[in-house]
Structure formats: structure tokens, C-alpha cells
C-alpha positions as CSV (number, residue, x, y, z in Angstrom):
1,X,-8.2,5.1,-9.5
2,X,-12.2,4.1,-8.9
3,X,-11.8,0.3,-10.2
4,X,-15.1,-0.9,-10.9
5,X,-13.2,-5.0,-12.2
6,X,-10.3,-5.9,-10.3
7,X,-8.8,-9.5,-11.0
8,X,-6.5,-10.8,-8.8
9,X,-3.3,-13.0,-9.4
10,X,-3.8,-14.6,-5.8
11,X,-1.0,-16.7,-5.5
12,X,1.5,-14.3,-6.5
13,X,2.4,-12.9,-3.1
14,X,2.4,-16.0,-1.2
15,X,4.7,-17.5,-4.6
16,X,6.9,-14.1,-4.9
17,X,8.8,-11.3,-2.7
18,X,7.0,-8.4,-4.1
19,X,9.9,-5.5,-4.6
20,X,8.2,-2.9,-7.0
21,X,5.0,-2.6,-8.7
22,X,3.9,-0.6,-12.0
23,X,0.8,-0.3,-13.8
24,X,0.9,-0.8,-17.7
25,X,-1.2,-1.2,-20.6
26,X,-2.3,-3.9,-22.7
27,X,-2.3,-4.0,-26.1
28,X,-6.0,-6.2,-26.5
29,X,-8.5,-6.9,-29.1
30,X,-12.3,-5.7,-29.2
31,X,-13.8,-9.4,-28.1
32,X,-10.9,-9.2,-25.1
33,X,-11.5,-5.9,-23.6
34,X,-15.3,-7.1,-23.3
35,X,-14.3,-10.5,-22.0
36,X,-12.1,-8.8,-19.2
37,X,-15.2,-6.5,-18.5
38,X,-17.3,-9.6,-17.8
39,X,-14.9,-11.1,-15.4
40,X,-13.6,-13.6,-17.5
41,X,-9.8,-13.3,-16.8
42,X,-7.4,-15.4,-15.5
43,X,-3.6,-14.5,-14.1
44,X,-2.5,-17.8,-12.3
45,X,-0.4,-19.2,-15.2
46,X,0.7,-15.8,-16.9
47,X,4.1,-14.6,-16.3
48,X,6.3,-11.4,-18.3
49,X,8.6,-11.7,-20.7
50,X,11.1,-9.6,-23.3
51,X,10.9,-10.4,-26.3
52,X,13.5,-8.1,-28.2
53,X,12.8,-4.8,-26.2
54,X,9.0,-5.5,-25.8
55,X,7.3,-6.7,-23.1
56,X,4.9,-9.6,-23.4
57,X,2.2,-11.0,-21.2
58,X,2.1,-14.4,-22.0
59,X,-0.3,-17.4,-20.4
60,X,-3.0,-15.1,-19.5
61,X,-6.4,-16.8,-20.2
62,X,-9.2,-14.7,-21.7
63,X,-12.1,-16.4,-22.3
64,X,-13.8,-15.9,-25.8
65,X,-16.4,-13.5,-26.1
66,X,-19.6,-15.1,-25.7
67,X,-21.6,-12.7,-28.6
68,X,-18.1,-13.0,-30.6
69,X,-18.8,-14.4,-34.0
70,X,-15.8,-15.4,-36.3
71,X,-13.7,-12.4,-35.3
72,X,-13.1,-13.7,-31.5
73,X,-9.7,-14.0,-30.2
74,X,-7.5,-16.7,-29.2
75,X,-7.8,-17.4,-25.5
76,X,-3.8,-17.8,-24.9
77,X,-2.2,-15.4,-27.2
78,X,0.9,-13.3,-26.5
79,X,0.0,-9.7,-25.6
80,X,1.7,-6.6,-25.9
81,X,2.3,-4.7,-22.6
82,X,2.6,-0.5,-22.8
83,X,5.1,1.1,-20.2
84,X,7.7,4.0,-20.8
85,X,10.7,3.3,-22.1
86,X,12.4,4.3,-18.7
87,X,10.4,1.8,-16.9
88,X,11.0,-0.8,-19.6
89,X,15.1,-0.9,-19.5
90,X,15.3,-0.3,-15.5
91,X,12.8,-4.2,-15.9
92,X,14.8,-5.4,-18.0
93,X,18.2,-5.0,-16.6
94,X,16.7,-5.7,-13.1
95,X,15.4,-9.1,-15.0
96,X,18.8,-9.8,-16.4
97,X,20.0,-10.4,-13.0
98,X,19.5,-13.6,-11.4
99,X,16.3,-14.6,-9.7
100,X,14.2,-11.8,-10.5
101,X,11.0,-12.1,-12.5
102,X,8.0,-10.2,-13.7
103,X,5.1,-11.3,-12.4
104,X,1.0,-9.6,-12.7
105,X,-0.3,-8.9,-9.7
106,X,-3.7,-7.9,-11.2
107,X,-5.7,-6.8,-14.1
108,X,-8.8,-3.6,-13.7
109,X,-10.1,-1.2,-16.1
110,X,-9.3,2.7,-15.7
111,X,-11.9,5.2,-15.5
112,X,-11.1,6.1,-19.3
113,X,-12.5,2.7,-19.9
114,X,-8.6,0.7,-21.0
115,X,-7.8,-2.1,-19.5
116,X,-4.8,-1.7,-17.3
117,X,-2.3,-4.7,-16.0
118,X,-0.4,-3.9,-12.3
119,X,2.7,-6.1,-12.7
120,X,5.4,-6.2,-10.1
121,X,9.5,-7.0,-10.1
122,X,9.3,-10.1,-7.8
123,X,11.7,-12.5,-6.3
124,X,11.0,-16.2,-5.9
125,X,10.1,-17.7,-2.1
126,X,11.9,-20.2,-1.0
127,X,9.9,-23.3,0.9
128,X,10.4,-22.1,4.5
129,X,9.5,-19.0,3.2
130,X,6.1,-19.8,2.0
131,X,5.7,-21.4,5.6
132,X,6.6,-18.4,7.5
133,X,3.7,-16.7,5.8
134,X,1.8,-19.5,6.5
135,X,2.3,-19.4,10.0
136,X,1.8,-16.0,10.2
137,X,-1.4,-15.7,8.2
138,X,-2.7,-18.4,10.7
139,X,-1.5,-15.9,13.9
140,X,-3.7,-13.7,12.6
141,X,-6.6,-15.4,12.2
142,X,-6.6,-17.0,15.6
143,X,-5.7,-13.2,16.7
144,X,-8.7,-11.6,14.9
145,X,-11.0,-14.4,16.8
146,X,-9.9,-14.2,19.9
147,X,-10.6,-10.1,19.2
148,X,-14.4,-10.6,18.3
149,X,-14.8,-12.7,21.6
């Protein structure tokens, strides 16, 4: 996969225990597959949801287009998200259980020119986990400087 746009959701692995990750397809609108191509995408708030046996993206900002004349799209809507239908029950009874959640991890545009959305079956930190990472992130920065000296 040669990414050219890659938007990141970067609090998700310091929020979330990463366990598996997929790659699906959105379902978007004309005016939001240029937005995405100029950058203008943002995963902090979104989270993934069923909805009957579909799987929605919902909370992810996409910012009008700017050359969009009445036909742009609504910044916040609901969005579709395209997987196989293996992939969608083994989510969804993995979500049924408790404390598991679907999270996107990030959002890039294939070489075929779709935009594609890498989501991941995650499981909530825990305070003292968050500041084990921290700690550990901070290790390795003062390792990496000593290293250059």
C-alpha cells in the first residue's frame, strides 16, 4: 500500500489496547472524498458502531468542501463502513462482549484512488495503564538522547 494521505487517530493507542486491526471502506460522498484528499479529516471524537448488522462510523469530522456549492455534505454524518461479512459478525460478537470497542486507528486513500478507514478491535486502558506508557515513552526519549551524545 503506497499511501500518499495518512490521518492519524493519535490518541487511540495511548486511550486503547490495540488487539486486531482491519482495513475497510467508506461509503462517502463526492465533496468528502475531496475533503479527505486535502487533509481535512478528523478521527479524535469518532468511534464504531452497529446499527442492525451495518457498521457505522460515526463522529468523524470532514470538513466541507471548500469549491462545494449547494451539494456539500454534512460535516458529522453517519457513514457506512464496507468489510466482509466474515469480518463483520467475528466484530460484532467480539463487541457484544464486555469492554471491547471499535475504534479508527486511521484514514489513507488506496492506490485505486478510495478512501480506506484502518479500524481496530480495542480494549479500554485503565489509569495506571496510560501511566505505564507514559513512563515508558519518557525511557525512551531520555534513552534515544543519551544515544546521540
Amino acid at each position: 500500500m503506497a499511501e500518499d494521505l495518512y490521518i492519524k487517530n493519535k490518541k487511540a493507542y495511548f486511550e486503547y489496547h490495540v488487539l486486531d486491526e482491519y482495513v475497510a471502506g467508506i461509503k462517502l460522498l463526492g465533496t468528502e472524498i475531496k475533503s479527505i484528499r486535502d487533509g481535512k479529516a478528523n478521527l479524535n471524537d469518532a468511534f464504531c458502531t452497529f446499527i442492525d448488522s451495518q457498521l457505522y462510523i460515526r463522529n468523524l469530522h470532514i470538513a466541507e468542501y471548500s469549491h462545494g456549492s449547494f451539494y456539500n455534505h454534512e460535516a458529522k454524518r453517519d457513514r457506512v463502513l464496507l468489510l466482509n461479512k466474515k469480518e463483520l459478525k467475528k466484530l460484532k460478537t467480539r463487541t457484544e462482549e464486555k469492554g471491547f470497542t471499535i475504534i479508527p486507528l486511521a484514514i489513507f486513500v488506496s492506490d485505486r484512488g478510495f478512501a480506506k478507514l484502518k479500524i481496530a478491535l480495542a480494549q479500554g486502558k485503565k489509569t495506571f495503564d496510560k501511566r505505564e506508557t507514559m513512563k515508558e515513552r519518557d525511557t525512551k526519549v531520555e534513552m534515544d538522547r543519551a544515544m546521540k551524545r
